[in-house]
C-alpha positions in Angstrom: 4.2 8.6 -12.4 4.4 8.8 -8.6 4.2 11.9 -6.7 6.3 12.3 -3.4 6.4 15.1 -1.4 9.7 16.2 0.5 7.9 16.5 3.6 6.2 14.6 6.3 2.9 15.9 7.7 3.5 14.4 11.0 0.1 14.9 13.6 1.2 13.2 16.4 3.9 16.1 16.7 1.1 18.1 17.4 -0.5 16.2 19.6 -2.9 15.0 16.8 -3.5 11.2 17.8 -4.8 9.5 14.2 -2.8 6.9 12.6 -2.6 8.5 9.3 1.0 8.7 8.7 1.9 5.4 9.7 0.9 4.1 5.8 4.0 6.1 4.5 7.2 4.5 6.1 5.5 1.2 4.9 4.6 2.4 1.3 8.4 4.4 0.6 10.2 2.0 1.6 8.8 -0.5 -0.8 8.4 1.8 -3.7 12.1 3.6 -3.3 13.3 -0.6 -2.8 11.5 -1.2 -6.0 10.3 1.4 -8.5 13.0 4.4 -7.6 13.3 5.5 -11.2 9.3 6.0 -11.0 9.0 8.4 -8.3 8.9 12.2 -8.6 10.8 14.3 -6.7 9.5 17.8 -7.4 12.4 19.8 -6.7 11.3 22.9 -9.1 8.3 23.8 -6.7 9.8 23.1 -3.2 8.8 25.5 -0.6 6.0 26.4 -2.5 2.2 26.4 -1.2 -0.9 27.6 -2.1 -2.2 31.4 -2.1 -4.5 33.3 -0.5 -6.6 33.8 -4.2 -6.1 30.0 -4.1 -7.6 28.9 -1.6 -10.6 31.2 -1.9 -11.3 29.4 -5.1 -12.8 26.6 -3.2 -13.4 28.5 0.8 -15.7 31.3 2.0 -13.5 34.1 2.6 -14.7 34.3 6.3 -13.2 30.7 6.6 -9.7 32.0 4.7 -9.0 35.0 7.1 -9.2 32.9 9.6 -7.5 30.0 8.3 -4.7 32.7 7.4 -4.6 34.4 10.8 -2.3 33.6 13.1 -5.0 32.8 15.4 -5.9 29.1 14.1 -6.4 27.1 17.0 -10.4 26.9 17.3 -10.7 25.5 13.7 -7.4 23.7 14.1 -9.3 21.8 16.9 -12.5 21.6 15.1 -11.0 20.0 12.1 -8.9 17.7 14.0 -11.9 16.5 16.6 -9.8 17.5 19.6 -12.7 19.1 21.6 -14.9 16.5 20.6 -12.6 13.5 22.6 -12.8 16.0 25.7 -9.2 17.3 25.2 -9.2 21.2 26.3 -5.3 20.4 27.1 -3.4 23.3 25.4 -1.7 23.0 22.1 1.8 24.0 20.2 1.4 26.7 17.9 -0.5 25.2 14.7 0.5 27.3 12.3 3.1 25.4 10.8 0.9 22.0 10.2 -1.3 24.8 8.7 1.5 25.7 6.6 2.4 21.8 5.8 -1.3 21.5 4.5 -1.3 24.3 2.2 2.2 22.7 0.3 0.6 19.2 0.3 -2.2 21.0 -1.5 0.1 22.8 -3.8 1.2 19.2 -4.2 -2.0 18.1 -5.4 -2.3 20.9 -7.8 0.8 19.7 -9.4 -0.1 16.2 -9.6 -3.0 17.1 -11.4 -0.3 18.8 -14.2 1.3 15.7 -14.3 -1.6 13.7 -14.4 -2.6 16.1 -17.6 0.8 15.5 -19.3 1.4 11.8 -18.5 -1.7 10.2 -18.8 -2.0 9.2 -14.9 -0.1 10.4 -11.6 -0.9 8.9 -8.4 0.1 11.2 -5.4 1.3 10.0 -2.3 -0.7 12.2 -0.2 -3.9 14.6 -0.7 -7.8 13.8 -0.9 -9.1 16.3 1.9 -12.8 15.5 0.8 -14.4 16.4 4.0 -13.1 20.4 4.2 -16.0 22.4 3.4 -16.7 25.6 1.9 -17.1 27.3 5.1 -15.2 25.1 7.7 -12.4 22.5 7.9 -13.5 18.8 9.4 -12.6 15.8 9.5 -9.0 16.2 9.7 -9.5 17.7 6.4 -8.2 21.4 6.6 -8.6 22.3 3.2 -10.7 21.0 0.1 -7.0 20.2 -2.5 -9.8 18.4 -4.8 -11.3 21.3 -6.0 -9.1 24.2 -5.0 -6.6 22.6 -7.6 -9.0 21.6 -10.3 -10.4 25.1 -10.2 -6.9 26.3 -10.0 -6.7 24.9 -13.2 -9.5 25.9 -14.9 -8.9 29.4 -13.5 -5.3 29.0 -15.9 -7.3 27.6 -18.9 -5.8 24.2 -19.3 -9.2 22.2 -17.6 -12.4 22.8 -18.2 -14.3 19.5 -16.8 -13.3 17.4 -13.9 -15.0 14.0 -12.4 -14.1 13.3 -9.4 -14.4 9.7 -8.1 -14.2 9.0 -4.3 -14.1 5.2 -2.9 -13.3 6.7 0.8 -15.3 4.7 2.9 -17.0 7.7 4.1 -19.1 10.2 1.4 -16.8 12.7 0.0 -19.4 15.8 1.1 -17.0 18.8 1.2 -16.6 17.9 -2.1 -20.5 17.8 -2.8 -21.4 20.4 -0.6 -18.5 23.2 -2.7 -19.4 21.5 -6.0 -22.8 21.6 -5.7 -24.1 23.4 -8.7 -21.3 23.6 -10.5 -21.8 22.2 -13.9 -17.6 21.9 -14.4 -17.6 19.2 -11.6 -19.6 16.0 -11.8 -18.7 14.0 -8.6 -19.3 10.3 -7.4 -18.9 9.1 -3.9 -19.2 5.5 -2.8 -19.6 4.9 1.2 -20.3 3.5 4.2 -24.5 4.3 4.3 -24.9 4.1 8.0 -21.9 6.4 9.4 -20.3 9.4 9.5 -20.6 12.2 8.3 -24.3 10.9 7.0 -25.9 9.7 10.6 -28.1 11.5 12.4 -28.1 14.0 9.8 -31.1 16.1 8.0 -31.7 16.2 4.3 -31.1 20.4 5.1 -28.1 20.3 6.6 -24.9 20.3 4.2 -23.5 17.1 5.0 -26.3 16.0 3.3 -26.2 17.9 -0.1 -25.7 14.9 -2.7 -22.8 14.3 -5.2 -24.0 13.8 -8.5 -24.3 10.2 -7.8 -24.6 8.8 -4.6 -23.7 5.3 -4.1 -24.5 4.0 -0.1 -23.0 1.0 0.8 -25.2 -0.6 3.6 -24.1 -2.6 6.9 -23.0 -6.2 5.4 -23.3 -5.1 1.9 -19.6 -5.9 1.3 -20.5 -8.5 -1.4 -22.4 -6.1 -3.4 -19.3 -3.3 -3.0 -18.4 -3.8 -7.4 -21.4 -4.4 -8.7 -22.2 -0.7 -7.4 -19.1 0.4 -8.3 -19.1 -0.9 -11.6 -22.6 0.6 -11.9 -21.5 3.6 -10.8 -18.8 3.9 -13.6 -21.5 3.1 -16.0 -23.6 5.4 -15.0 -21.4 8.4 -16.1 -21.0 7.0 -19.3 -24.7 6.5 -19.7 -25.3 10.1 -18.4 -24.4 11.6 -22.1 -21.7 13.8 -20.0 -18.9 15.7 -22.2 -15.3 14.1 -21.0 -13.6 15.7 -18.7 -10.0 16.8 -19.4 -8.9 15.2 -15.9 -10.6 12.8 -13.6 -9.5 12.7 -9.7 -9.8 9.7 -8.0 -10.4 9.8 -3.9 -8.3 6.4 -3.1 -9.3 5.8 0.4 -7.3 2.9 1.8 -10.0 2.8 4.8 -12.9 0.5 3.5 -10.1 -2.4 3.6 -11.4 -4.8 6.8 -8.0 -4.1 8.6 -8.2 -0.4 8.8 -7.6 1.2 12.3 -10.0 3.4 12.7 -13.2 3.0 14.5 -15.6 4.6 12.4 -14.7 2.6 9.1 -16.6 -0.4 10.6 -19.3 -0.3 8.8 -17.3 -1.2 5.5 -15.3 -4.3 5.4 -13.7 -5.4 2.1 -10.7 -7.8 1.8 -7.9 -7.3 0.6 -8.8 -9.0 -2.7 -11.6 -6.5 -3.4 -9.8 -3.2 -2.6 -7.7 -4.5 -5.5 -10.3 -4.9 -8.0 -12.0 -1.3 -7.0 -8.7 0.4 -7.3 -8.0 -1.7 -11.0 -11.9 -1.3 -11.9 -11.3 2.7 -11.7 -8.3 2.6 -13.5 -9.2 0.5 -16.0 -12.6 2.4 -16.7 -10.7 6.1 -17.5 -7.9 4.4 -19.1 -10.2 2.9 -21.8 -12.4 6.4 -21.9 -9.0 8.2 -22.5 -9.3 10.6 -19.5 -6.1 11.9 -17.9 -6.1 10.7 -14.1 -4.6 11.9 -10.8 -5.1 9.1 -7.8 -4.6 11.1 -4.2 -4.7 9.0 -1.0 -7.6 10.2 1.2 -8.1 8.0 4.4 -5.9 5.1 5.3 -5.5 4.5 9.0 -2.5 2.5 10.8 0.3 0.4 8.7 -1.6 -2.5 7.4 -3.3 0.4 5.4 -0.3 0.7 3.4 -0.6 -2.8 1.8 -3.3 -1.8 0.2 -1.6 1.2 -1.7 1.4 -1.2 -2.5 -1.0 -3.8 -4.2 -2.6 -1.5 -6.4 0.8 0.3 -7.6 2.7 -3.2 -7.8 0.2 -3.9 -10.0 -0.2 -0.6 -11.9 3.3 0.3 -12.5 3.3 -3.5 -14.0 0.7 -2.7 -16.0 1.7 0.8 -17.6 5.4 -0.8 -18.6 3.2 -3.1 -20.5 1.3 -0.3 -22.4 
């Protein structure tokens, strides 16, 4: 099952310059070519987007009225870096990318349902893992990880979630909300010597741990499964209780050919970001959890490949099962 939306969350129209979208004309064009019939086009639920009461299930509600308002552009510019590059230029209104970002989050809720009824949904879009409690950041508006898990468990069909994030940087908006929250039980595997960890104190909420923390150090690339893989085992070993749905943080920017400057520090092939995404898969599958894969970071075209490899080879896979 494959999750589309009907919309295109196009930055550069607001003057956002990050190659994030460029993945998608790559990635549709193959998977419409190919797999039409396994696409989902949610036409029951267009023009929907999350609430107010949603959003404040994962966000301060300081952080909501002002996300809300209709005055949005200092934490528009905060999440999206703009004052840190020196640009003071004047924006367009924001408000409708705002708007975009709460229905690609109402889209992530819903692949989550999916996920829960078919076994596995992988949606093309989602994975904001870097939105706080109290702030949006890098370029991450909104936390749809746990605003729709906890959306869920607010409706009474969840009542455990893991979520596993292979981002190349450490999923802490996710840690930081989740933090104490014995319904969530989070992994993040990363780049150890980058953003948002450098610099940092152990006080200062970019630093608040998932429940396992797995740091990937500068040239450390040929170690990247063995951790994984250690990783996975370690939640089994941890005597945890399943979880009714595990959400997977796909992050197409470790791959050695991603665009954006700070991903350096992580370098696989091609090959490898193959085995991680089939690794993950292949661990829930055979621990019979329910699984929702969203796309998290992925920057410029060849980022797309890597999405197509795993889902040439996953939608193989399940017409095999």
């Amino acid at each position: 099952m494959i999750l589309k939306k009907d919309f295109n969350v196009n930055l550069a129209q607001f003057g956002i310059d990050i190659p994030l979208g460029e993945r998608m004309d790559i990635i549709l064009d193959h998977l419409t070519s190919n797999y039409s019939d396994n696409i989902y086009y949610p036409n029951d639920f267009q023009n929907l987007r999350l609430t107010k009461d949603d959003v404040l299930l994962a966000h301060t509600n300081i952080y909501v009225e002002e996300l809300l308002g209709d005055n949005i552009d200092r934490i528009m510019r905060n999440c999206y870096e703009l004052d840190l590059h020196g640009d003071k230029e004047p924006r367009l209104d924001f408000r409708p990318l705002r708007d975009l970002i709460l229905r690609e989050a109402y889209y992530t809720y819903q692949g989550m349902k999916l996920a829960i009824q078919h076994g596995f949904c992988y949606f093309l879009g989602g994975g904001m893992h870097h939105a706080m409690s109290f702030s949006g950041r890098g370029f991450c508006l909104i936390n749809d990880i746990v605003i729709g898990a906890k959306k869920l468990m607010r409706e009474h069909l969840i009542k455990k979630v893991w979520v596993i994030d292979v981002d190349a940087h450490k999923g802490d908006g996710t840690s930081e909300i989740c933090y104490q929250d014995s319904n969530f039980f989070t992994l993040s595997i990363h780049m150890q010597y980058a953003w948002p960890l450098c610099g940092k104190n152990p006080g200062d909420p970019e630093m608040i741990p998932s429940n396992i923390d797995i740091p990937v150090g500068l040239n450390e690339e040929r170690n990247y499964l063995a951790k994984l893989s250690a990783g996975l085992n370690k939640l089994e070993k941890e005597g945890l209780p399943k979880p009714e749905l595990a959400i997977v943080v796909d992050g197409a920017d470790p791959y050695e050919e991603d665009e954006l400057p700070g991903t350096s520090g992580l370098k696989l092939t091609k090959t490898q970001m193959l085995a991680r995404d089939q690794m993950i898969y292949r661990f829930l599958q055979s621990n019979h959890i329910p699984m929702l894969f969203v796309m998290g970071g992925g920057y410029g075209k060849k980022a797309g490949q890597i999405y197509i490899q795993f889902l040439d080879w996953l939608l193989k896979q399940r017409s095999c099962e």
